[in-house]
N, C-alpha and C positions, 0 to 999 in steps of 0.2 A: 803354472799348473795348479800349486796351491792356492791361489787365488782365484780362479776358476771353479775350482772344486769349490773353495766356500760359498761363491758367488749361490753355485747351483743347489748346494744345504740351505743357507739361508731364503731363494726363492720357494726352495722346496716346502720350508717348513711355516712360511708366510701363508702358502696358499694352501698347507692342509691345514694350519686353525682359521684362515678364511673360511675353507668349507664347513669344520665344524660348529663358528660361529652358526652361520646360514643356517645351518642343520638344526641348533638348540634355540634359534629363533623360531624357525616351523615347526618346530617340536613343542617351544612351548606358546604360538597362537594355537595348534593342533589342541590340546590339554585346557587352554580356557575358552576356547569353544566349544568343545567334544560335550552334548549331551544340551546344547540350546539348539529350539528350532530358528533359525534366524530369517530373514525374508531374504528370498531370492536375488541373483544379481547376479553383477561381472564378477571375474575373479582378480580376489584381493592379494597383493603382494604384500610382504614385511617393509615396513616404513612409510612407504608410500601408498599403499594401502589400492585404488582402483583408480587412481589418480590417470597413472595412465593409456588404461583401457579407457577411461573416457573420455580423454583428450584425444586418441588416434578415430575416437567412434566419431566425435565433434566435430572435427577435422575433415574426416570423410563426407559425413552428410551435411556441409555447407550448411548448418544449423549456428554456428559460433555465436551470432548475433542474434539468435532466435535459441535461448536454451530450452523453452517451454515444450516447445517445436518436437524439439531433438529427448525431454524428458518424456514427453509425452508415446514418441516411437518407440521407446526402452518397453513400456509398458505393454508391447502386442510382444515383448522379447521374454519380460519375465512377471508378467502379468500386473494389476492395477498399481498391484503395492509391493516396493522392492526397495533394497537398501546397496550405499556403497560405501567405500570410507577413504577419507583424504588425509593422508598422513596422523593417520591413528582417528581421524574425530569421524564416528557413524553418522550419515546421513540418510535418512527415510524418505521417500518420495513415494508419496497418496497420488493419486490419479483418477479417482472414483468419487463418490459422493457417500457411497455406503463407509470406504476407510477414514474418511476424512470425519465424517457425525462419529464415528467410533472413537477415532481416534483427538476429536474436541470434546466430546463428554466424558473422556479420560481424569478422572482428578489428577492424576498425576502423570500427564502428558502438557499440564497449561504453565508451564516455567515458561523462561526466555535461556538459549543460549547467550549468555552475559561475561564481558571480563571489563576489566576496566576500560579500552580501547571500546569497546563494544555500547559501554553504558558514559560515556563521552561523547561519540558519534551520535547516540540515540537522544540527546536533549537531554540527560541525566536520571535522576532517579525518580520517574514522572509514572504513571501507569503503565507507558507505554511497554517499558524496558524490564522495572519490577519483575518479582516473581515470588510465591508462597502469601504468609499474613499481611504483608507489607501491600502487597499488590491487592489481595482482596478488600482492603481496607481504602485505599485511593478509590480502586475501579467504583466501591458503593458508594464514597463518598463524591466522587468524579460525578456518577447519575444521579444523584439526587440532589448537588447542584447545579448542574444543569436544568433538570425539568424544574427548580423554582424558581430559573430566571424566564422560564416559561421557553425552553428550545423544545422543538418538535410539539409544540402548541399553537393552535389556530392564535392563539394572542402572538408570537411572534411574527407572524404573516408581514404585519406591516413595515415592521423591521428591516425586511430581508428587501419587501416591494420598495420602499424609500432607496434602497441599495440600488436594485434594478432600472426607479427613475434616473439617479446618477448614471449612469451607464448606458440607457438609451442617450441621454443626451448627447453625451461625450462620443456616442456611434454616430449622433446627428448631424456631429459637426463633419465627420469622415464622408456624408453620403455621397456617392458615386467615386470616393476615391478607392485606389488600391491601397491594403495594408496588412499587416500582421496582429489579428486581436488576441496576441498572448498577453502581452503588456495589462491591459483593459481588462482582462477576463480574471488575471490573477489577484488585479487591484480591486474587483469588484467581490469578490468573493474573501481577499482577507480582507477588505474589510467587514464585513458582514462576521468574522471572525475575531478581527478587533473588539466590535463591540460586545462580543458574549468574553470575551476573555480581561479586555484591559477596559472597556467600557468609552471607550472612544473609536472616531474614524480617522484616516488622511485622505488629504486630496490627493491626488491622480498625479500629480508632479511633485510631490515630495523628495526630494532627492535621496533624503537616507531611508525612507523608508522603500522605494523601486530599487536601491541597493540592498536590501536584506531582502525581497522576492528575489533578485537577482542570485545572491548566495543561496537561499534557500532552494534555488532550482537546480543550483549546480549541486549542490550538496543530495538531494535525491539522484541524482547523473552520476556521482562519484561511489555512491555506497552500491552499487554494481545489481547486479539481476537478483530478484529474492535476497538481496542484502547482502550479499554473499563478502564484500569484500569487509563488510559489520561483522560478520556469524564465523563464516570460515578461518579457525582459529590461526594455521598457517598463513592466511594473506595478513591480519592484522600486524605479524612481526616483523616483515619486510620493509623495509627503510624508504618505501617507496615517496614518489611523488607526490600520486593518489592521495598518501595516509597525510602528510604533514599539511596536504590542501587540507583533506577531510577536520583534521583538527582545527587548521585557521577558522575553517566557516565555522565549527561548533561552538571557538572561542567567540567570535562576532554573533550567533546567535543566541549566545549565550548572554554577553552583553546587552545586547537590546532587551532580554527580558526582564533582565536584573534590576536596569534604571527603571523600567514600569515597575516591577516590585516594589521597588524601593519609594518611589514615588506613592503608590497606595499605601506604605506601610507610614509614611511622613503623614498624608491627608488622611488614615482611619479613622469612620467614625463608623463605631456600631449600630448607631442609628440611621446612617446611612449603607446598605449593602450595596453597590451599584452592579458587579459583575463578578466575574466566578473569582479571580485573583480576591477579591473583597470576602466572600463565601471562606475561600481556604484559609486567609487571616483570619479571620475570627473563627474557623472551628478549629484554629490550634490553640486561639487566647482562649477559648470557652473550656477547650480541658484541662489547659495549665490552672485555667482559676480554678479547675471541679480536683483537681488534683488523680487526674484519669490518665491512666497509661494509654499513652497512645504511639501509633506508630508514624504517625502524619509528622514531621519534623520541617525543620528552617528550609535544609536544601530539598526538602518533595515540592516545595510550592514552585519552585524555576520550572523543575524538571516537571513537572505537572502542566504548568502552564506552557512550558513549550511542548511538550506532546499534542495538547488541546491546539495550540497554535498551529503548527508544522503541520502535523495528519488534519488537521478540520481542511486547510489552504489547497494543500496538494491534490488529496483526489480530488475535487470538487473540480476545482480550475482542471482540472487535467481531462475529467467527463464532457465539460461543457466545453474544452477545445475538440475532443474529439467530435462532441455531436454536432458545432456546424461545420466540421469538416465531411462526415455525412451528408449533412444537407446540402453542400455546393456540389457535392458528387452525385448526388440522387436528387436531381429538381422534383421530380415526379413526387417524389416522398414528402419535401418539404410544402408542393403547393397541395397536397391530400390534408397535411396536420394546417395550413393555412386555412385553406376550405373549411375545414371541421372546426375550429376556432370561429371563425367567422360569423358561421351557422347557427352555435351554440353561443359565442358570447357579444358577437356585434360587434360594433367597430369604434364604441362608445364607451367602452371601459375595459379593465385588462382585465385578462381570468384571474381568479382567486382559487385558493386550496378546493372551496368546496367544490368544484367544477371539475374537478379529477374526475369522479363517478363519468360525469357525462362527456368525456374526449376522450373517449376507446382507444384509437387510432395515436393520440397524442402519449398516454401512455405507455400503450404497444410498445412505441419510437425509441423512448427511454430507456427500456425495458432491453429496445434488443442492440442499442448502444453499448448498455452496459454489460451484453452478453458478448458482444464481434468485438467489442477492444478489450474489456477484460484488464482495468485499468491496474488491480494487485494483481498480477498475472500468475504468481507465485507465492501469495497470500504473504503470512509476515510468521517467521521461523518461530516455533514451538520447539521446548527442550523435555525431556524426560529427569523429571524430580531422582525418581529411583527406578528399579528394574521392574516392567512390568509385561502386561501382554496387549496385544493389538493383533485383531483380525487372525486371532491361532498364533501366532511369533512372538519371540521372545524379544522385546527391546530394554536394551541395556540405559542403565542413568547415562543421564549427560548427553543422548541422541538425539540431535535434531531434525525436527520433524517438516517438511514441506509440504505446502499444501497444492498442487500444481491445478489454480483455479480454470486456468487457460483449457486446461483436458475436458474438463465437466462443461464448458459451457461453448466448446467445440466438439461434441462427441458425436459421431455419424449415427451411432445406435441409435440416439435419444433424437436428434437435430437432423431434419432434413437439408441434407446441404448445405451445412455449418459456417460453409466459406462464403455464402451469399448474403447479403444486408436486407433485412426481408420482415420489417415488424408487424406481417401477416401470423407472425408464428404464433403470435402473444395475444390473437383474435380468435375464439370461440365462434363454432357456428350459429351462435345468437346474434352473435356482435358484440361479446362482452370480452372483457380482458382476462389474459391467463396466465395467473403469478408462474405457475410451473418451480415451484420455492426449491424442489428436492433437485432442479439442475438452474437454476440461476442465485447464487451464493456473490455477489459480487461485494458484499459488506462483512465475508467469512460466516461461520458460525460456531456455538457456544459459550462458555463467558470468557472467549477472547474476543468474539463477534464486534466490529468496531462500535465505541463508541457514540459517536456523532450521526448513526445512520440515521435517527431522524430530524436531523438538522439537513444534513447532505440530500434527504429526497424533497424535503421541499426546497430547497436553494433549488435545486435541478430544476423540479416543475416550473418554478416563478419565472427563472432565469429562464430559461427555454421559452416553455411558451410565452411570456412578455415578448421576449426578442423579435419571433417570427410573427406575433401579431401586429409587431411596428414594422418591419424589415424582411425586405426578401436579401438572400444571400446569392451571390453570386460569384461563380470562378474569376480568374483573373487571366486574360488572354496569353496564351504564349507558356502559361505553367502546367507544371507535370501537378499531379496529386495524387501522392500514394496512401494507402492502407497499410503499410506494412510499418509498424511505430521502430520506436529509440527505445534498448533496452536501461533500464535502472531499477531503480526501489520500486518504481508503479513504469509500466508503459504508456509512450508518450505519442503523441502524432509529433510528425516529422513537419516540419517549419514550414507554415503556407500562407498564402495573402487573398484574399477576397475581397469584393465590392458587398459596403452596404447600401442597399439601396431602400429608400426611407417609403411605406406604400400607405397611399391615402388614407 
């Protein structure tokens, strides 16, 4: 009986300072929120924060593998811009164009959610990852060597074209066969990034070098939707599979940058600058000789040049697998931008840059390519320096901010019929072409705005139109082809094969 009774004291008195914990835990989230307007949302429990209201919401609407999807529906729930939090760390989700410019011309919204895990995964301490003086100092120094090796200049044009003859041919030798042009597409575009980075090319069967695209593709597969399993501070600590893959590849791409380092730093000459690796050697010798503080150090240049490497490779290769997978699904489409090429450039040379102006129709394409796949579908996380505002709301330091690109450049308001492939949209009743800039953001905006984007649209133009003026595309008998991509770091088209077929 005396044992009973203690039994029933001691349950007794476990679960009334259980409740009272509970109690002065809502009592004191109650006290440090009381008197912020915060953005709308699910409701937040202690620890776990909205974690799982939005796993049962996920769940429900067969979105799991479509987050964008499912962020983008929250939005008709708690309007464009709303926030949740996962086991203590805020998250913000923009959904508009108007939160998104607000909240990128933010001085102090352009951090990076960063921890060591986070700045590992990311190619290290490159522009990419950075945040504060360090980062502004890469990012100006990052553009302006670039445009003196002449990227995003009519002088690089032939650079890219030489890239593009490689790559017709190696399609030549496939004509009429089936096959998969991921391999090709990705070899053809890093190298065109090779040579602005390390100042060289490889052939097309290199074995270590189709092993590091290979890592490098799993490694944006692994780092999860909008980065999430990089950002989201809880998943980094979990002992998982995922993370210790995640880290093999970074240790392997990490090495392959290091021996090209090391290697321009053995052959330096200052009279010779060949490629950006060459650039960021000598503007760290030039200030150590001026004796000028600088924040540019030994490990910025890995991590610099693999951001330049990695992000130049992926969208690109990832654009141009999605657009001839368009084009094998919409014949119609592809013999319109043939005809108009045709017309305008003949059958006796390949278009060039200046030729944009005149293929309406050819840009259109591009244009609404890069609006139906929406290759950063959730752009690339934004952290808060310190406490500020955004759109009337109070956001707290250290919140990460997402940009959900996929909403703005599917919006029914703005987009007739958002879900159809139609680069009528992007044609004026003139017949000229319609940037439409305030809902097509595919390369983000403000000065996190990518990098490379005028590298990235002309590689697009050359590679594209070259391709379809040599080649018609076509399906492969017996396959399915969906639209509906592979979620990661960028979205991807799902694995398909087609015939090239080589045209007089």
């Amino acid at each position: 009986m005396k044992m009973a009774a203690l039994q029933y004291f001691t349950d007794y008195f476990n679960f009334k300072w259980t409740c009272v914990l509970i109690v002065m835990i809502l009592a004191l989230h109650y006290l440090t929120q009381r008197g912020k307007k915060t953005p709308p949302g699910p409701w937040t429990f202690p620890i776990f924060g909205s974690f799982p209201v939005i796993a049962v919401r996920m769940l429900r609407s067969g979105s799991l593998t479509q987050p964008h999807q499912f962020f983008a529906s929250l939005s008709k729930v708690y309007g464009s811009m709303y926030s949740f939090s996962v086991f203590g760390q805020q998250i913000i989700i923009l959904n508009d164009y108007a939160s998104i410019k607000e909240a990128f011309h933010n001085q102090h919204l352009n951090d990076r959610p960063t921890t060591p895990f986070t700045m590992k995964v990311g190619g290290g301490p490159g522009v990419l990852m950075t945040s504060g003086d360090l980062w502004k100092q890469q990012r100006k120094f990052s553009l302006s060597a670039l445009r003196s090796m002449g990227v995003g200049k009519s002088s690089f044009e032939d650079q890219i074209s030489r890239e593009t003859g490689v790559l017709i041919t190696e399609l030549s030798k496939k004509t009429g066969q089936v096959f998969d042009p991921r391999k090709l597409i990705v070899n053809a575009v890093s190298n065109v990034i090779c040579s602005v980075v390390f100042g060289k090319q490889y052939s097309y069967d290199d074995p270590e070098f189709r092993k590091l695209l290979e890592i490098a593709e799993r490694h944006i597969q692994l780092v999860g939707a909008g980065g999430a399993q990089a950002f989201v501070k809880v998943l980094q600590y979990l002992p998982t599979k995922t993370n210790r893959e995640l880290i093999k590849n970074a240790d392997r791409m990490e090495q392959f940058v290091q021996k090209h380092i090391d290697e321009h730093r053995s052959q330096f000459d200052p009279d010779d600058i060949r490629d950006y690796t060459d650039v960021y050697l000598e503007e760290i010798r030039l200030h150590k000789e001026r004796g000028e503080v600088l924040h540019l150090k030994e490990d910025n240049v890995r991590g610099a040049v693999n951001n330049v490497f990695g992000a130049g490779v992926e969208t690109t290769s990832t654009t141009l697998r999605w657009a001839f997978l368009y084009m094998i699904t919409h014949p119609e489409i592809q013999k319109r931008i043939q005809d108009e090429i045709d017309s305008v450039i003949g059958r006796n040379r390949l278009p060039r840059l200046s030729d944009r102006n005149n293929l309406p129709f050819t840009m259109a394409t591009i244009s609404e390519i890069q609006r139906h796949a929406s290759i950063l579908f959730l752009g690339f996380p934004h952290s808060a320096a310190r406490d500020t505002k955004l759109c009337g709301y109070d956001v707290s330091e250290g919140a990460m901010i997402i940009s959900n690109l996929w909403a703005i450049h599917h919006d029914p308001d703005f987009w007739q019929d958002p879900e159809t492939f139609n680069p009528d949209r992007f044609i004026d009743s003139d017949g000229n072409v319609q940037q439409h800039e305030e809902h097509l953001i595919p390369f983000s905006i403000g000065r996190r705005a990518c990098l490379g984007e005028n590298l990235a649209k002309m590689e697009l133009f050359l590679f594209f139109s070259h391709l379809l003026h040599q080649f018609s595309f076509e399906k492969s008998d017996g396959q399915t082809y969906s639209l509906v991509g592979n979620v990661g770091l960028t979205y991807t088209p799902q694995t398909y094969q087609f015939k090239a077929v080589k045209r007089n």
